[in-house]
matplotlib code that plots the C-alpha trace (Angstrom):
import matplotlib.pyplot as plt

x = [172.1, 171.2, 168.0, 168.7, 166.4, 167.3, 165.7, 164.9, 164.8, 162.5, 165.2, 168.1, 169.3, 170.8, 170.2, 170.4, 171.5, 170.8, 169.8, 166.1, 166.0, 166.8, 164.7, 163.7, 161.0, 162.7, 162.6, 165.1, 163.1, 160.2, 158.5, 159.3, 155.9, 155.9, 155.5, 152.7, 151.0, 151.4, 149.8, 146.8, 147.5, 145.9, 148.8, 151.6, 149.8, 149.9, 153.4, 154.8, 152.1, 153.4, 157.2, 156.4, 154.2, 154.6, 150.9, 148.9, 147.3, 144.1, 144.8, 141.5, 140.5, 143.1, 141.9, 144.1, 141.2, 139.7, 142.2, 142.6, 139.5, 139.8, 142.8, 141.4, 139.8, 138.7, 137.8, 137.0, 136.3, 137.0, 138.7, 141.9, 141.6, 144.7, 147.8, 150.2, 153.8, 153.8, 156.7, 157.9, 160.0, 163.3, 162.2, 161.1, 158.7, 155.5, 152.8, 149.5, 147.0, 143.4, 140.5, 136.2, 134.5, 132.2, 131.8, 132.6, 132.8, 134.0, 134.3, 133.3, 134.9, 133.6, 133.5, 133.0, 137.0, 140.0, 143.3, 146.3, 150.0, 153.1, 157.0, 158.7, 158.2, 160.0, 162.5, 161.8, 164.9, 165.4, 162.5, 165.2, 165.7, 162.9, 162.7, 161.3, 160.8, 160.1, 156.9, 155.0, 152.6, 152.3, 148.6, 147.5, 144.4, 141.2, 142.2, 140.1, 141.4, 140.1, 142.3, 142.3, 143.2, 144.2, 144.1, 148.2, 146.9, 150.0, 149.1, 151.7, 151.5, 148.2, 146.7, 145.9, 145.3, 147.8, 147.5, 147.3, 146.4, 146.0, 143.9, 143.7, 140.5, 141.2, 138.4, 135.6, 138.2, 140.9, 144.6, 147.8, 150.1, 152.0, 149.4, 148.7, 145.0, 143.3, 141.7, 138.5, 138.6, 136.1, 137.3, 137.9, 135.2, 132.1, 134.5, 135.4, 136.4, 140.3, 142.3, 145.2, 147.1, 147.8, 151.2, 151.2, 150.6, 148.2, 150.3, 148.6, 151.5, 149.8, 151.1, 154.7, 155.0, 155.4, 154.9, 156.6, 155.7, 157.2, 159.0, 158.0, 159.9, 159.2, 159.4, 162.0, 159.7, 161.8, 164.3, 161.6, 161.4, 157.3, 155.5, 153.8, 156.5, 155.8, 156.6, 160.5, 162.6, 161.5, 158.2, 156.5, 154.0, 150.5, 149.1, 145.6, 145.7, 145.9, 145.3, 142.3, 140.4, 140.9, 138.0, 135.0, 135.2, 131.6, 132.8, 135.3, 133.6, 130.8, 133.6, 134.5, 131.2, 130.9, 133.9, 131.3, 131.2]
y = [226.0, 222.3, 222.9, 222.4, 221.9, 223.5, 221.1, 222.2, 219.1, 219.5, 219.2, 221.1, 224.1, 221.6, 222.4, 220.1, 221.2, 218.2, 218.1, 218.9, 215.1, 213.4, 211.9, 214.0, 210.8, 207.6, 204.1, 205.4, 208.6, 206.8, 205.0, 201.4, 198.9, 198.5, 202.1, 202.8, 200.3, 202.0, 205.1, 202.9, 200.9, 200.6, 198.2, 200.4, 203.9, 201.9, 200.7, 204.5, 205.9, 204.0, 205.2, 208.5, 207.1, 205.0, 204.4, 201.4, 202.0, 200.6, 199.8, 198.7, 202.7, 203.5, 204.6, 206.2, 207.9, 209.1, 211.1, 212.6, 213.7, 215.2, 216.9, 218.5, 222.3, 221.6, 218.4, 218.8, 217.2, 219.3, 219.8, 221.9, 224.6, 226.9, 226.8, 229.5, 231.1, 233.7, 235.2, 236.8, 240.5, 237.8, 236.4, 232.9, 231.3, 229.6, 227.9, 229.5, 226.5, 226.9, 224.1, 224.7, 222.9, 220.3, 219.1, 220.0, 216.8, 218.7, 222.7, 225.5, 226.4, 230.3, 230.2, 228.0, 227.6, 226.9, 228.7, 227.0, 228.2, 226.2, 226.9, 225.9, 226.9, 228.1, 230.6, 233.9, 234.7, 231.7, 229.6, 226.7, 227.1, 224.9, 225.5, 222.2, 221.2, 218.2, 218.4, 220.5, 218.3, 218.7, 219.4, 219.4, 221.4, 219.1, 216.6, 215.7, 215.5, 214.8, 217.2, 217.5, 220.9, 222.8, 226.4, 227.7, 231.1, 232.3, 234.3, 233.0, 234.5, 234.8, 231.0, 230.2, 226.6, 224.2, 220.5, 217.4, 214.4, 214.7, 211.1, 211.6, 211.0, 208.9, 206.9, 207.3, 205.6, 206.7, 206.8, 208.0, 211.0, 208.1, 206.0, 202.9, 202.2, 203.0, 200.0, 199.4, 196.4, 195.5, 196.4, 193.7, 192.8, 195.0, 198.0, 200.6, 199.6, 199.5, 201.1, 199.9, 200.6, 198.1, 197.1, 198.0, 201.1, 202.5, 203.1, 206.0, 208.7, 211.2, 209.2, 209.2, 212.9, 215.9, 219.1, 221.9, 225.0, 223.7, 220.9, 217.0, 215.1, 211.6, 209.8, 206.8, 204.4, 201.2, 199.7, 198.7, 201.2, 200.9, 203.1, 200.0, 198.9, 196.2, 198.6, 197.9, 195.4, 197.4, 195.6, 192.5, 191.9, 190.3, 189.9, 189.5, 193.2, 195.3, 198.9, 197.7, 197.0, 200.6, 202.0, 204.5, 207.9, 207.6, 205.0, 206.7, 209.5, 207.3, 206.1, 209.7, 210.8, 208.0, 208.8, 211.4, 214.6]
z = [111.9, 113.5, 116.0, 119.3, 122.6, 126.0, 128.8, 132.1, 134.4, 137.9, 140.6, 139.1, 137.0, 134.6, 131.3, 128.2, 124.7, 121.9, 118.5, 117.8, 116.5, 120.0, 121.8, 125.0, 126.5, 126.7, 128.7, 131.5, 132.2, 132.1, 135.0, 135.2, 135.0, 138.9, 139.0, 136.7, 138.0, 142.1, 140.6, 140.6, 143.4, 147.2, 148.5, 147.4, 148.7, 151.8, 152.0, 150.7, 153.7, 155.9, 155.3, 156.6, 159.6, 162.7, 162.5, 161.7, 158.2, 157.3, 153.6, 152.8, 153.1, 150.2, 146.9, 144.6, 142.3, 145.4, 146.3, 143.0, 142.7, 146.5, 145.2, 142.0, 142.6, 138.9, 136.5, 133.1, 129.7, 126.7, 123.3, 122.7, 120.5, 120.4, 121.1, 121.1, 122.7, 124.6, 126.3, 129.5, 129.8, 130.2, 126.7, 128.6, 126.4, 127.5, 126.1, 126.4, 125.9, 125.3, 125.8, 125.3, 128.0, 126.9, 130.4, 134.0, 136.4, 139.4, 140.5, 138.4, 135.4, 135.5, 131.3, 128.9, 128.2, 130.2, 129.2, 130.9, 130.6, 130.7, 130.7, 127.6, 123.5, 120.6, 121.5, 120.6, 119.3, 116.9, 115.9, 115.6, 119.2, 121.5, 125.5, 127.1, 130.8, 132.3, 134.0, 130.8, 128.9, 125.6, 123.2, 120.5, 118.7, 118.2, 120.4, 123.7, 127.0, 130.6, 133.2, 137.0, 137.4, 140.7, 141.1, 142.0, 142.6, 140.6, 137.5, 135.0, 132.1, 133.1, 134.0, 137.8, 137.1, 136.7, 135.6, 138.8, 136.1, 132.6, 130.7, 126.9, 125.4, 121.5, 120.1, 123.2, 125.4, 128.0, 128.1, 130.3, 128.5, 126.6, 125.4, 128.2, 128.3, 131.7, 132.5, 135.1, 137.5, 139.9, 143.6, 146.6, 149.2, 147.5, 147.5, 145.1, 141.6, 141.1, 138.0, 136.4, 133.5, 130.5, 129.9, 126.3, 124.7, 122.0, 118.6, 117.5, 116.3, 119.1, 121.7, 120.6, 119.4, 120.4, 118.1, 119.3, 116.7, 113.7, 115.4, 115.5, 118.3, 118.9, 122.4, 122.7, 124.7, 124.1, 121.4, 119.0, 115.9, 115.4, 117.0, 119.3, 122.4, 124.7, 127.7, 127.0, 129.2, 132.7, 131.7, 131.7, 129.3, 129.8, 126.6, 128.4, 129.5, 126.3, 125.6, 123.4, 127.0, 127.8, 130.0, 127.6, 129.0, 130.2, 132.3, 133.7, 134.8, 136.1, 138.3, 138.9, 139.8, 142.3, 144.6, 146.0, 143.2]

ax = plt.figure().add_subplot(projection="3d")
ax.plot(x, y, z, "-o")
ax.set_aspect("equal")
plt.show()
């Protein structure tokens, strides 16, 4: 029997059935380059302020990172260490993740672990069967992440804590979900320092998979067929700003710890 994915997209009840092979991540879904780069950028949190507002806005006051950290109940450095399904009385999977806590950078973790629980899994019915939904992110055991968490106070499964950002930790440095460095800049006028993301991605195979039990999907970033892409034709490439400048984690959280935790 072929293997087949049901995907739950965010604003809908559509649901997609495709062969365990396809490619569930993939240049259109993704964000184009002028969008990554507005997660990290004070002009555009202006200008999309501003929409919503007949207010001047004093740009120079904006500071994306800032505001994550405000957000976050919770932000902590750790390792994933287990990963398994877990299933609700309608037969729903979910994915009960759990991380040790090498290091809390904002909150109180309570333990010495975080357990978090997402939709989506192997279906407990048929093993060839995967349940995925667009805004789950995907571990994997003995790798090292850096997650803003907030509390839901919901009890899914069990979790109250659901993920706000999520920066992979490969090689002492930091990355997005897909693999584009995180990259320090110093800020304008003496202020705070700026992030940006590079236009290229890190071709490690973690970036571009996703295990799923005994599943191996692979995320369609552009046309190429390496496991590098230059960010696909949304993109423009600057050659000067690589994923090999990404930011050390110790850096990062230095910037972190400066916003005021």
């Amino acid at each position: 029997m072929a293997k087949k994915i049901i995907f739950y997209l965010v604003l809908g009840c559509i649901c997609v059935w495709a062969n365990a092979y396809a490619q569930p991540y993939g240049e259109d879904s993704e964000p184009s380059q002028e969008e990554l780069d507005a997660a990290f950028s004070e002009a555009q949190a202006a200008r999309e302020a501003a929409l919503w507002s007949d207010r001047i806005i004093d740009r120079s006051q904006v500071d994306p990172l800032t505001r994550m950290v405000e957000s976050a109940d919770l932000i902590v450095r750790g390792v994933v260490r287990s990963k398994a399904f877990v299933y609700d009385d309608r037969g729903i999977p979910f994915t009960r993740m759990t991380m040790s806590v090498s290091e809390v950078i904002k909150g109180d973790s309570g333990t010495s672990q975080v357990e978090i629980v997402q939709e989506g899994g192997v279906s407990e019915d048929n093993p060839e069967n995967i349940v995925m939904v667009s805004h789950t992110h995907y571990f994997e055991e003995g790798e090292t992440e850096l997650l803003f968490l907030k509390r839901s106070g919901r009890t899914a499964m069990g979790s109250g804590l659901e993920i706000d950002q999520r920066f992979r930790i490969f090689e002492g440095n930091v990355f997005d979900e897909n693999g584009r460095a995180v990259i320090i800049e110093p800020g304008r006028q003496s202020g705070p320092s700026r992030l940006r993301l590079s236009q290229d991605r890190h071709p490690a195979p973690r970036f571009e998979q996703i295990k799923i039990g005994p599943h191996v999907l692979r995320k369609n970033f552009g046309r190429g067929d390496g496991p590098a892409d230059s960010g696909g034709e949304h993109a423009r490439v600057d050659s000067s700003v690589s994923y090999r400048d990404a930011a050390g984690v110790d850096a990062f959280i230095s910037e972190l710890r400066e916003r005021g935790l």
